[in-house]
C-alpha positions as CSV (number, residue, x, y, z in Angstrom):
1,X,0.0,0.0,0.0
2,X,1.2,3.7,-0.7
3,X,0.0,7.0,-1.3
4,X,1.4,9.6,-3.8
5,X,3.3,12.3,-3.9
6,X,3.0,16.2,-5.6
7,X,5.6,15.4,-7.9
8,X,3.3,13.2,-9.4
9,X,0.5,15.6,-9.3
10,X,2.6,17.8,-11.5
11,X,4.4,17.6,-14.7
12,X,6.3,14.9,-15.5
13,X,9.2,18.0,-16.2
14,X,9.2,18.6,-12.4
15,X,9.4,15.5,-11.1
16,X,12.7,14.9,-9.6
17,X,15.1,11.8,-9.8
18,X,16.4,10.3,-7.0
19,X,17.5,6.5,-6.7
20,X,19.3,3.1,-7.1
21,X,18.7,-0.6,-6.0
22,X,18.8,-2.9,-9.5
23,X,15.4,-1.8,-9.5
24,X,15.3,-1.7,-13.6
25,X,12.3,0.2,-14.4
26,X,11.4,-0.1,-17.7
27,X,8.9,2.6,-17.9
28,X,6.6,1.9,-20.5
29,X,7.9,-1.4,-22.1
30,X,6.1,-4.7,-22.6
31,X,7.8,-8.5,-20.4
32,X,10.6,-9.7,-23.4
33,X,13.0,-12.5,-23.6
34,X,16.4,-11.8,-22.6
35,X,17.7,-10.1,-25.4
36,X,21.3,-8.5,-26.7
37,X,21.4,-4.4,-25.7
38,X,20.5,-2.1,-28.8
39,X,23.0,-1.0,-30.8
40,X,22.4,2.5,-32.0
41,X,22.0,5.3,-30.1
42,X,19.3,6.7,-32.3
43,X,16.5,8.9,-30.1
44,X,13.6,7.3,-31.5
45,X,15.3,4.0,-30.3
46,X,12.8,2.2,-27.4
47,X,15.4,1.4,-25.1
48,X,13.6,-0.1,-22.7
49,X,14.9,-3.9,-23.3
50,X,18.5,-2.6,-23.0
51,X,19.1,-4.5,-19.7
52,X,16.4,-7.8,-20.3
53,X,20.1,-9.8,-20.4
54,X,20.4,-8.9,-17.0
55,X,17.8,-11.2,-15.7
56,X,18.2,-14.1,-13.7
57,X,20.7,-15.8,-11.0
58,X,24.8,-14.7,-11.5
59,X,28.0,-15.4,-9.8
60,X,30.1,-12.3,-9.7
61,X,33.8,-12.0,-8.9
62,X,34.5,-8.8,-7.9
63,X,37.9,-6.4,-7.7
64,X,38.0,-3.8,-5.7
65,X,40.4,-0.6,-6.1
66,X,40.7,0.8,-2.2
67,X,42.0,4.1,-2.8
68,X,41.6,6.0,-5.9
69,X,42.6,8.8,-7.5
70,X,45.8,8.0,-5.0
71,X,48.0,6.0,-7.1
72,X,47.6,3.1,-5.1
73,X,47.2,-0.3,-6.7
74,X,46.3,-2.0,-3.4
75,X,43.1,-3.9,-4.6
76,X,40.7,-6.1,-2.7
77,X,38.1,-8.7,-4.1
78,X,34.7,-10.6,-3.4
79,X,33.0,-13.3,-4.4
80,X,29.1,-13.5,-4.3
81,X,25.9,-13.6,-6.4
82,X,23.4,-10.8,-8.5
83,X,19.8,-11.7,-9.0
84,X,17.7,-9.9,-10.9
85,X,14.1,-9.8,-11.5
86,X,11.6,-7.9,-13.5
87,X,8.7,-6.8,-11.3
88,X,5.9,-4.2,-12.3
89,X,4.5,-6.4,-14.9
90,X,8.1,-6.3,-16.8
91,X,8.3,-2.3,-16.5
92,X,10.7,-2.7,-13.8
93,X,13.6,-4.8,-12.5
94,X,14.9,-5.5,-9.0
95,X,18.7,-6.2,-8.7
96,X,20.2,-7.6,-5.6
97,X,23.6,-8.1,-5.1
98,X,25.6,-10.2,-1.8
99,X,28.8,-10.8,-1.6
100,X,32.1,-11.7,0.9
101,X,35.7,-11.0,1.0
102,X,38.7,-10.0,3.4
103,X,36.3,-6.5,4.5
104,X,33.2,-8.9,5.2
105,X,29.7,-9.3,4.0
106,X,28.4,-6.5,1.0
107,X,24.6,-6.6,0.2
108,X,23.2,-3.8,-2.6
109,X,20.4,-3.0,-4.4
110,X,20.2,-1.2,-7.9
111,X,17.3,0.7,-9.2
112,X,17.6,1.1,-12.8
113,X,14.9,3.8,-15.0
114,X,14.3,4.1,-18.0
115,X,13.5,7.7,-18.9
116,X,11.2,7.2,-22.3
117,X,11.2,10.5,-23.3
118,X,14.8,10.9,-23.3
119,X,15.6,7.5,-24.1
120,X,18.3,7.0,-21.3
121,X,18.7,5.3,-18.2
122,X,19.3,6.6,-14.7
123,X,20.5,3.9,-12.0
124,X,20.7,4.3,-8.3
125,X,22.5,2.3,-5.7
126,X,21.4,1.8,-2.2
127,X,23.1,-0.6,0.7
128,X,21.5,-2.2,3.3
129,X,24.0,-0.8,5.8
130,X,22.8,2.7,5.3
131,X,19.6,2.6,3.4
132,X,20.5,5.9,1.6
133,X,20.0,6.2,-2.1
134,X,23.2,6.9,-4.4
135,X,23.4,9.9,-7.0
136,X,21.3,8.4,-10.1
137,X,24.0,7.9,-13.1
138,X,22.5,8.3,-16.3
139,X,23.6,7.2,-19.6
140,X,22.5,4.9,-22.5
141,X,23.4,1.8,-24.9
142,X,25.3,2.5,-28.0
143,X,27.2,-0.4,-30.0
144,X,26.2,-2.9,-27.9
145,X,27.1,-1.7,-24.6
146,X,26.0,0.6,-21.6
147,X,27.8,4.0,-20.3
148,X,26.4,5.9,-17.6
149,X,27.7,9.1,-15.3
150,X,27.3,11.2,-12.5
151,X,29.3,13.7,-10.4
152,X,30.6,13.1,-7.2
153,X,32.6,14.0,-4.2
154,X,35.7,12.1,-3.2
155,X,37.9,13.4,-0.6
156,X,36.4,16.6,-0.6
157,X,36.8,17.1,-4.4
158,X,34.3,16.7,-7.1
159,X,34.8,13.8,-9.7
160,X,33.1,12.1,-12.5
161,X,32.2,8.5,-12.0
162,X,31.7,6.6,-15.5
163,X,29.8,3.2,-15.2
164,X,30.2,1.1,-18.1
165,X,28.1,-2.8,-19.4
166,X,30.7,-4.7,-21.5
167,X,31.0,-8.2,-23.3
168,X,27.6,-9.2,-22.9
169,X,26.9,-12.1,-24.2
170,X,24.1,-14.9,-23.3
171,X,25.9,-16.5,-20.2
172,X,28.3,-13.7,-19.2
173,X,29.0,-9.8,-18.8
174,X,30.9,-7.3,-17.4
175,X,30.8,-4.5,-14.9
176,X,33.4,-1.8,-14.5
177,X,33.3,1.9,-12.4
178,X,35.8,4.4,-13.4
179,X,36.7,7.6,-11.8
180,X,38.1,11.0,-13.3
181,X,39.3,13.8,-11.6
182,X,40.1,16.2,-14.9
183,X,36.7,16.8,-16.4
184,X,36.9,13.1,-18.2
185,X,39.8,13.5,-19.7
186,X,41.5,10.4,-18.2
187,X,39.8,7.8,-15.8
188,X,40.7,5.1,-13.6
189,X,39.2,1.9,-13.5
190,X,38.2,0.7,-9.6
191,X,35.6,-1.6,-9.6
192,X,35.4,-4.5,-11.9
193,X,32.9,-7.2,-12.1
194,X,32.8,-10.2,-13.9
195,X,29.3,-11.8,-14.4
196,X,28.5,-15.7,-15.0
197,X,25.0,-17.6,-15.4
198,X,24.0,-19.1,-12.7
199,X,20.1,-20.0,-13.2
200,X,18.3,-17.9,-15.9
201,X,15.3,-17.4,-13.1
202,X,15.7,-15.3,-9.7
203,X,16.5,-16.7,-6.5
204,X,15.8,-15.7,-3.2
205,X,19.0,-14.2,-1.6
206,X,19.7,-14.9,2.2
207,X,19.8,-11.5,2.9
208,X,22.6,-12.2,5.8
209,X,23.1,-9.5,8.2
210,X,25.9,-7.9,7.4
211,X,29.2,-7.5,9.2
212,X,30.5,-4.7,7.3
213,X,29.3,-3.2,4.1
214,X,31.4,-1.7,1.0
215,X,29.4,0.1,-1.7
216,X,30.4,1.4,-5.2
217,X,30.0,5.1,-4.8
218,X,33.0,8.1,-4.3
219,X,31.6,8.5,-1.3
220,X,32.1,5.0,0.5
221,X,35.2,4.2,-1.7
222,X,36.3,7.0,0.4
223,X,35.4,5.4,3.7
224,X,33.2,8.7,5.4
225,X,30.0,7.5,6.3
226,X,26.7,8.9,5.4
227,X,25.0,8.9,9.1
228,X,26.0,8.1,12.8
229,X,24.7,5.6,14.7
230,X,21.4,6.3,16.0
231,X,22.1,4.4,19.2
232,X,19.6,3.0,21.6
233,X,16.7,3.7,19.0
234,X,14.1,0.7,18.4
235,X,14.7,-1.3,15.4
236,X,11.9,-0.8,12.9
237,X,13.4,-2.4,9.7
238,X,10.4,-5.0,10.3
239,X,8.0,-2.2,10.6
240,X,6.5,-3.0,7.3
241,X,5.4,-6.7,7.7
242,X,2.1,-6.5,8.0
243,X,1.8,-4.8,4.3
244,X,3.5,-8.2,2.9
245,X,1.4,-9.4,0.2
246,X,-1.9,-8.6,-2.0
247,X,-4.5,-5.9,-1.0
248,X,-7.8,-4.2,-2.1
249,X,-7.6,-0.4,-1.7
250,X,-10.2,2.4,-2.5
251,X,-8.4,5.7,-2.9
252,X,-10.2,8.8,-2.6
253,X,-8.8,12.3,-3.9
254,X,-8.8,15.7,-3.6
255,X,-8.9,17.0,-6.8
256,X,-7.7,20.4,-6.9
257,X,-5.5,20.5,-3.2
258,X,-4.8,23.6,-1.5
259,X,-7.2,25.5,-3.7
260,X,-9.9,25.3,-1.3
261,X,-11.6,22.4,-3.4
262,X,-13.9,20.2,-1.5
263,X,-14.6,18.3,-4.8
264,X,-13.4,14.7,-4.6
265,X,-13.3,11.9,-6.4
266,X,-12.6,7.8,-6.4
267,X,-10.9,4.7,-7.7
268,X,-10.1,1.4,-7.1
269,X,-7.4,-1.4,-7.7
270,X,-5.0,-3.3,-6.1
271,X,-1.7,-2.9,-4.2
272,X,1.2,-5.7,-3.8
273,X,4.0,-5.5,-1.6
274,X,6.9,-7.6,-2.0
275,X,9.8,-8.0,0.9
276,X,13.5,-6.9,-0.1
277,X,16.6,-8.1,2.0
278,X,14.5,-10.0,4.0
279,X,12.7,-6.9,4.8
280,X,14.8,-4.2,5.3
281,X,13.5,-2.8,2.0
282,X,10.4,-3.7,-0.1
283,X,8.4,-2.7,-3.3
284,X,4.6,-2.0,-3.6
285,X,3.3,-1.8,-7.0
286,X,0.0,-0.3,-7.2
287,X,-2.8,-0.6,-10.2
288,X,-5.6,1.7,-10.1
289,X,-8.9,2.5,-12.8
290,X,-11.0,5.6,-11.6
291,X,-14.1,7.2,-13.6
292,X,-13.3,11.2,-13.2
293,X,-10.1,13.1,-12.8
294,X,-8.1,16.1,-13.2
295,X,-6.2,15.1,-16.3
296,X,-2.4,15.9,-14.1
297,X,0.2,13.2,-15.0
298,X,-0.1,10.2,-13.0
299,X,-3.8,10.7,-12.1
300,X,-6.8,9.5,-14.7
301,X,-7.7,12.1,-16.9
302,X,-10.8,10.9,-18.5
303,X,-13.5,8.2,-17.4
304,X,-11.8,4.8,-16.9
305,X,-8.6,6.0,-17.4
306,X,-5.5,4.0,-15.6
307,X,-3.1,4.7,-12.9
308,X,0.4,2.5,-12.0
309,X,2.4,3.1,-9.5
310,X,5.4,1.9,-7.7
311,X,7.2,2.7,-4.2
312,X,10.4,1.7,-3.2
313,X,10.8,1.6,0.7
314,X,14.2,1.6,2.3
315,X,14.9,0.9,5.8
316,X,18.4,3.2,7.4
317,X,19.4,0.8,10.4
318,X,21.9,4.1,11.2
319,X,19.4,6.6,11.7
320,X,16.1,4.0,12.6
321,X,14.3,5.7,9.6
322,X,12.7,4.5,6.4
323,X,12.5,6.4,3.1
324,X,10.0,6.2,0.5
325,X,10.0,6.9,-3.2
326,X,7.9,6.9,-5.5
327,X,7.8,6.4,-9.6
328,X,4.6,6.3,-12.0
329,X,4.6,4.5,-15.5
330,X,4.7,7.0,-17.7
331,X,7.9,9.0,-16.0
332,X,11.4,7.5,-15.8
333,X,12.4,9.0,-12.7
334,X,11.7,8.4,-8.8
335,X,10.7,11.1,-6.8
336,X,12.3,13.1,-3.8
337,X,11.9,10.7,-0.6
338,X,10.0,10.8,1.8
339,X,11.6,10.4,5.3
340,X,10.1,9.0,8.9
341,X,9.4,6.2,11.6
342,X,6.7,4.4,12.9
343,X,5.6,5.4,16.6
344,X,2.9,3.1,18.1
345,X,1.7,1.3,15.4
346,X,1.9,4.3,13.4
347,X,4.2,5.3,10.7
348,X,4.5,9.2,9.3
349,X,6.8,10.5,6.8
350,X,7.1,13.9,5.8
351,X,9.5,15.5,2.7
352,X,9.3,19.1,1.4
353,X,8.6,19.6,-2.3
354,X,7.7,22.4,-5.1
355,X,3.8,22.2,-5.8
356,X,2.7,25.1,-8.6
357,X,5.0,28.0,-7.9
358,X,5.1,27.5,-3.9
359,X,7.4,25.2,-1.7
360,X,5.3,22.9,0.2
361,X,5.2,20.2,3.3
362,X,4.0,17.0,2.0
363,X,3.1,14.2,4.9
364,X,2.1,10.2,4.9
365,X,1.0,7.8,7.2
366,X,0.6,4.3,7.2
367,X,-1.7,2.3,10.0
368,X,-2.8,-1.3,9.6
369,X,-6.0,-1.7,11.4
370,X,-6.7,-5.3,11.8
371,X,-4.5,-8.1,10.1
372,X,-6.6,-7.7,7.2
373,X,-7.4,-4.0,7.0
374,X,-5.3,-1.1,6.5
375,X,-5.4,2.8,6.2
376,X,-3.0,5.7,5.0
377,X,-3.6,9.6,4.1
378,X,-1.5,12.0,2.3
379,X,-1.9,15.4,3.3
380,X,-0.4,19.5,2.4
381,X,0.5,21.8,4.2
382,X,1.3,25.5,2.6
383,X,2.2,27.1,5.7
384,X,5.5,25.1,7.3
385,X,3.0,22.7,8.8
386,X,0.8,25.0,11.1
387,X,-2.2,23.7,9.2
388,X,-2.7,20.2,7.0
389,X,-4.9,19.3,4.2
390,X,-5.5,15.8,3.5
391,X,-6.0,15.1,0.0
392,X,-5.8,11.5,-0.6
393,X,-6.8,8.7,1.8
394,X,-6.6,5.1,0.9
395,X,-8.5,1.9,2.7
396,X,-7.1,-1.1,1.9
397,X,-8.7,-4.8,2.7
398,X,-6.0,-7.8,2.6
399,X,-6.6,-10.4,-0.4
400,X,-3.7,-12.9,0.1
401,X,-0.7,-12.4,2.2
């Protein structure tokens, strides 16, 4: 179960990106076979089958550069396995990575988009040590293989980070991360990994608690860490549970918020919400028809018109806090997160966001009723939260769990 978000109330223009656990969403593309990467780079191109030889069970070997942009050639490696699985009726795909070496235990998640209208992809990483979503890289295939980039911060300086897919071929590919630190001019390679059929269907990782954690981004490659400890907080990475599984909802919502509107209207559909790293993170994907609307992105716009959804949930055992974002079908991007806990029995997130020309307070919460009988609101607030106005309230009744 979820709610939404203004950003997708708005234009698709303004929605923002943020993300990356090899969730592959492949906005707007129809379950294929596992297919070779396009070749051209032509805009017109439908990309959105670039990664379909991804799927499926893999052994990775894994070398590790510990210091770039030092001169150091001290590398480490690890040994472990990447399953990847379309979800979202085949618009999307979940990549989970574990693996072990000298440093310990390394789980990951990838969230890969696929923008439609620009015909590129944007991939976020998250680890289950922090929860914290990476800098989306974006980038495209051309001649058979994959190059995405981003800017980061390494050691206080701003670099480039260059991801490249190589060598693909049915029962192998390979992985490498790069880093510049003169505009792209030169770059050096610091994380390589080499990719081997395993099972051409996903497994179910163990999802091991980890004893340390080591995650492809400048900013762990660097060793700082991205929160402290929150120490003698209450564990709530299994705050979720009772949203596990199939459910019923009737939404309704406000049409026109903070316009004074007290017009309204309904649909109704069904939400499923699936358990990642044995539950520190999870996916609902939500399927909605309604018979009125307001025509805005993501909402139905004419009588029974359609509305898909996803939300990724992460859980930061650091700070005791999950984050949720949010993506619709027809937009390539995730949304800015939503942050927050559960307090008895009740969780509430909050985020702030543009909404028409203003900057406004956008709040959740989430409250499961009976075992078989759940609620959650969304609400605005236009005035730093002194006042609230809820304009989208879902009831949810449990199908299968």
């Amino acid at each position: 179960m979820t709610g939404m978000k203004p950003s997708l109330l708005r234009s698709a223009s303004s929605l923002r990106r943020s993300a990356f656990v090899l969730i592959i969403l492949l906005i707007s593309a129809t379950p294929g076979t596992r297919a070779t990467p396009g070749t051209r780079a032509d805009p017109a191109r439908d990309g959105s089958h670039d990664f379909d030889f991804g799927v499926g069970t893999w052994k990775t070997h894994i070398r590790r550069l510990l210091h770039p942009l030092t001169g150091s050639n001290d590398w480490t490696t690890l040994d472990g396995t990447v399953v990847t699985r379309k979800i979202w009726k085949g618009r999307a795909q979940l990549e989970e990575i574990e693996a072990d070496g000298p440093n310990g235990h390394f789980e990951g998640l990838n969230l890969f988009l696929y923008n439609p209208q620009a015909h590129q992809w944007s991939l976020t990483w998250s680890s289950s040590s922090d929860g914290i979503l990476g800098i989306p890289t974006i980038g495209e295939f051309k001649n058979g293989r994959a190059e995405i980039f981003d800017q980061e911060t390494l050691n206080g300086k701003t670099i480039l980070a260059r991801g490249i897919w190589s060598e693909i071929k049915a029962k192998t590919h390979r992985f490498e991360q790069a880093y510049s630190d003169d505009g792209g001019k030169t770059w050096e390679t610091n994380f390589i990994a080499e990719k081997t059929l395993e099972n051409p269907e996903p497994i179910i990782l163990s999802s091991a608690v980890m004893t340390s954690a080591t995650t492809p981004t400048a900013a762990t490659t660097a060793g700082t860490a991205t929160g402290a400890a929150a120490a003698g907080l209450r564990d709530g990475q299994h705050d979720f549970d009772f949203d596990f599984g199939t459910w019923n909802m009737h939404i309704r919502r406000l049409r026109h918020p903070l316009t004074d509107s007290s017009s309204w209207f309904e649909m109704n559909g069904t939400t499923t919400v699936s358990k990642v790293w044995g539950g520190k993170a999870n996916i609902a994907e939500v399927e909605a028809d309604g018979t009125d609307g307001s025509g805005r992105p993501g909402a139905p716009s004419a009588p029974s018109a359609h509305l898909e959804l996803l939300a990724l949930r992460l859980y930061n055992p650091q700070a005791h806090q999950w984050s949720i974002s949010f993506a619709t079908s027809n937009v390539g991007t995730l949304s800015v997160p939503c942050i927050g806990e559960f307090h008895n029995g009740i969780g509430e997130f909050i985020d702030q966001e543009p909404y028409g020309d203003r900057t406004i307070l956008v709040h959740f919460n989430f409250q499961s009723l009976t075992a078989d009988k759940a609620h959650s609101e969304q609400a605005f607030s236009n005035d730093g939260g002194k006042t609230w106005e809820t304009n989208w309230i879902n009831e949810y009744t449990r199908v299968s769990h």
